[in-house]
C-alpha positions as CSV (number, residue, x, y, z in Angstrom):
1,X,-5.0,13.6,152.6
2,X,-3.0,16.1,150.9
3,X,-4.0,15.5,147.8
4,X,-7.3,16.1,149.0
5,X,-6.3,19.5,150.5
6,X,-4.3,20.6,146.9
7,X,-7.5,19.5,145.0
8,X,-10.0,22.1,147.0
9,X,-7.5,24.3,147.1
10,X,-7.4,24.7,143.2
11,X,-11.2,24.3,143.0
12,X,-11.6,27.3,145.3
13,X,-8.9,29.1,143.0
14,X,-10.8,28.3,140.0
15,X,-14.1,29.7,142.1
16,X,-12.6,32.7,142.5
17,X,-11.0,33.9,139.4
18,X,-15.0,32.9,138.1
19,X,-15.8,35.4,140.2
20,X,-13.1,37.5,139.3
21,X,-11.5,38.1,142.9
22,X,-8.8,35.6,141.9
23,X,-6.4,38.9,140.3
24,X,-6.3,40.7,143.1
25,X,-3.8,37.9,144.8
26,X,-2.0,38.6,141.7
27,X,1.3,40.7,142.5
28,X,0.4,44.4,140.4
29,X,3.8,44.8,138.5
30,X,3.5,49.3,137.3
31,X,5.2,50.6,133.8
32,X,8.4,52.2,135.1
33,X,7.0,55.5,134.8
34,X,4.3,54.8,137.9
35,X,5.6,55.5,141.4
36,X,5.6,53.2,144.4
37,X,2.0,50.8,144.2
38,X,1.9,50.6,147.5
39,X,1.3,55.0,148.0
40,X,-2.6,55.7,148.1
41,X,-4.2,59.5,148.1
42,X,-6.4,61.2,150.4
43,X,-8.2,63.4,147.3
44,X,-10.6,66.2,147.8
45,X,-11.9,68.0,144.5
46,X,-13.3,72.0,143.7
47,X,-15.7,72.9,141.8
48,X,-15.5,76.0,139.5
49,X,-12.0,76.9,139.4
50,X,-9.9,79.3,136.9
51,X,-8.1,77.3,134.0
52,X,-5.0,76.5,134.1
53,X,-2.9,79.1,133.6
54,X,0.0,79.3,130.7
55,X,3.0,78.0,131.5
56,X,5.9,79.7,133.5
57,X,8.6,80.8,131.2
58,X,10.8,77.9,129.1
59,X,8.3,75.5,131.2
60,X,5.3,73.3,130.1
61,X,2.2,71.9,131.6
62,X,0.7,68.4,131.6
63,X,-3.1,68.6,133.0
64,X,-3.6,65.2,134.1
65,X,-7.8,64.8,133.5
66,X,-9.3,61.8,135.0
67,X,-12.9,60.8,134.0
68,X,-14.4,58.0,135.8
69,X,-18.1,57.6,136.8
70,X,-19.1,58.9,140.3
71,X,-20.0,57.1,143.2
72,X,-23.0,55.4,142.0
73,X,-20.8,52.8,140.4
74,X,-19.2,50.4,143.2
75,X,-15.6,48.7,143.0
76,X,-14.0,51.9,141.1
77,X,-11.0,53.3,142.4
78,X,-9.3,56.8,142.0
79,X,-7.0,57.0,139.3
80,X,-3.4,57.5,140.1
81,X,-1.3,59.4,137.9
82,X,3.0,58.6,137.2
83,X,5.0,61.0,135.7
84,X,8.3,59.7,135.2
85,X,8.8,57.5,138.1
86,X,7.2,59.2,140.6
87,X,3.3,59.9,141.6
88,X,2.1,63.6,139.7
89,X,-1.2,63.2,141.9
90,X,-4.6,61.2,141.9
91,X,-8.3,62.3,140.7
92,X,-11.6,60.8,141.7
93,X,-15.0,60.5,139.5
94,X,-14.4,62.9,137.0
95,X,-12.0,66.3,137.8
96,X,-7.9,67.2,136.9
97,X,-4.9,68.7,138.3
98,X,-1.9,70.1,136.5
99,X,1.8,69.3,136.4
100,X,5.0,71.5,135.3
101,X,7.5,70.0,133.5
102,X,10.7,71.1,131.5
103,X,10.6,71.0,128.0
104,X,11.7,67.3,127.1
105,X,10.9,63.7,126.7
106,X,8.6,62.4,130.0
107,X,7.1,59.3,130.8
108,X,3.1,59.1,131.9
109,X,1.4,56.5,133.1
110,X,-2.2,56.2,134.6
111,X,-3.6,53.3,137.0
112,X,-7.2,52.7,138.0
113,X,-8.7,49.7,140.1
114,X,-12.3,48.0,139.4
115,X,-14.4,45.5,140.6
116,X,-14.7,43.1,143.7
117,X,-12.0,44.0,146.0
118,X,-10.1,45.8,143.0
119,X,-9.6,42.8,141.1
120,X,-8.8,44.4,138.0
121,X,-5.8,46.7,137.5
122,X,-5.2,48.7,134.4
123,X,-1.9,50.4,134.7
124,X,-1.0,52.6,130.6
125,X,2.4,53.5,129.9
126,X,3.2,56.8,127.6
127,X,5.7,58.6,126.4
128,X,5.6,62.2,125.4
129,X,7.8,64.9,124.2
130,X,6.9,68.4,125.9
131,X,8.1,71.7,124.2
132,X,8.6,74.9,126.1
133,X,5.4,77.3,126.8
134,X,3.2,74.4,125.6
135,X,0.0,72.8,127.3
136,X,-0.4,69.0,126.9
137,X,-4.0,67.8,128.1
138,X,-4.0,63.4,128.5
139,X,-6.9,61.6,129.8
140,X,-7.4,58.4,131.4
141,X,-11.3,57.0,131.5
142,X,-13.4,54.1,132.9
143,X,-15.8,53.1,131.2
144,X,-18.7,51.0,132.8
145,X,-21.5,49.2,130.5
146,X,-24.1,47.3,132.6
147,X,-25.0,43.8,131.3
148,X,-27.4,40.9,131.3
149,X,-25.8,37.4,130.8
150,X,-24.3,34.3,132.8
151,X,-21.5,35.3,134.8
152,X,-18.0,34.7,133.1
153,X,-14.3,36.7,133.1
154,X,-13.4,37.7,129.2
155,X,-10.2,39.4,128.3
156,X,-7.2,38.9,129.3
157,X,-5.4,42.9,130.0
158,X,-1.9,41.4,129.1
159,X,0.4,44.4,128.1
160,X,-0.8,45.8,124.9
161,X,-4.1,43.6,125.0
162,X,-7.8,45.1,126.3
163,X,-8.4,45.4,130.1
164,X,-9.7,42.1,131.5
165,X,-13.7,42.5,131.7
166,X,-16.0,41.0,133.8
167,X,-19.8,41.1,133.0
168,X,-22.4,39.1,134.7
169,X,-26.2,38.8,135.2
170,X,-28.5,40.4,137.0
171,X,-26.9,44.1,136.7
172,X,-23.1,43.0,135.8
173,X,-20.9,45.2,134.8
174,X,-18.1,45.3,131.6
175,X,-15.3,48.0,132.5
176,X,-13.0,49.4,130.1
177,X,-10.0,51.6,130.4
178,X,-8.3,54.3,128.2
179,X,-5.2,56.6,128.8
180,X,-5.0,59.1,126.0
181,X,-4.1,62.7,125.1
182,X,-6.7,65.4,123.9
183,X,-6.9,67.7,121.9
184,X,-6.8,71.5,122.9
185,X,-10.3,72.2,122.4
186,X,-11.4,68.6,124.2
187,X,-8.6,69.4,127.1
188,X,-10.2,72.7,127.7
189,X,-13.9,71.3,127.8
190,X,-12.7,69.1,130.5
191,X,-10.8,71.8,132.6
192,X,-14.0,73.7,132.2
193,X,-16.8,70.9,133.3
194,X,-14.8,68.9,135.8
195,X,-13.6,69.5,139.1
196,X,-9.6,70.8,140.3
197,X,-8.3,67.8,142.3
198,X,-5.6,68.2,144.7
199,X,-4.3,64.5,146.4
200,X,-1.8,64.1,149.0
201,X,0.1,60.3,149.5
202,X,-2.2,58.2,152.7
203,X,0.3,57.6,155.6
């Protein structure tokens, strides 16, 4: 009889990571520059709001710029921004927000959920060297293409590797996931199109 039990149990396991629910029982282990994974945000965003600013004296600024598509597209989560250990803030759909920092070597990371009850979690590691009265603009982006095709789970989002991707028929979805800086003038485009985010931690 338990035999029987183990055997269903792995063919329901095998159901569901074809489905791709099966990583979210995973355990989600964050680069050590990410705060705690279990802190969510309540986020609210502003449209049309003055650059950022130059930086304070012998200080720099990280703008944080998180472009993901709006509420349209189910299963995408808010991206969640680490800035050397600790949570710098969260943005939703496509808007920023803006970080200090002293003028030395800092640790980013960005985290973004997708798909059926957030299967898939990207979490990118980077390191960066600020240097006083400078602005540093990194972005981290979802990209969704829709599909037409059997069902199936390709990818594997191993450290290093491509975000795991689902696509499927009948309107499926392939999601993909960067985390990179911009340049000045592509920083500033940004700052100027999306929306100010301001996030505080869910209690």
């Amino acid at each position: 009889m338990r035999l029987k039990y183990a055997a269903v149990y792995l063919v329901l396991l095998a159901l569901l990571a074809f489905a791709g629910v099966a990583p979210a029982f995973a355990k989600t282990v964050l680069p050590d520059a990410c705060g705690d994974n279990k802190i969510e945000f309540e986020i609210k965003t502003m449209k049309d709001q003055p650059p950022p600013t130059a930086p304070e004296a012998g200080k720099a600024l990280i703008v944080f710029v998180g472009t993901v598509p709006g509420g349209a597209v189910a299963g995408l989560s808010p991206v969640r921004f680490g800035l050397d250990g600790a949570w710098a803030g969260a943005t939703k759909n496509k808007s920023y927000f803006v970080a200090s920092v002293a003028p030395a070597e800092h640790h980013l990371c960005a985290v973004a959920h997708a798909g059926a009850f957030k299967a898939f979690k990207w979490a990118v590691p980077l390191d960066m060297t600020a240097e006083a009265d400078k602005v540093y603009y990194y972005e981290a982006s979802v990209t969704v293409t829709m599909v037409a095709s059997n069902p199936m789970i390709v990818g594997g989002g191993a450290p290093g590797q491509p975000p795991p991707t689902v696509v499927g028929g009948g309107g499926g979805r392939s999601y993909s996931f960067s985390f990179v800086p911009l340049s000045d003038a592509e920083g500033k485009y940004r700052v100027k199109a999306w929306e100010l985010s301001t996030s505080t931690p869910k209690h």
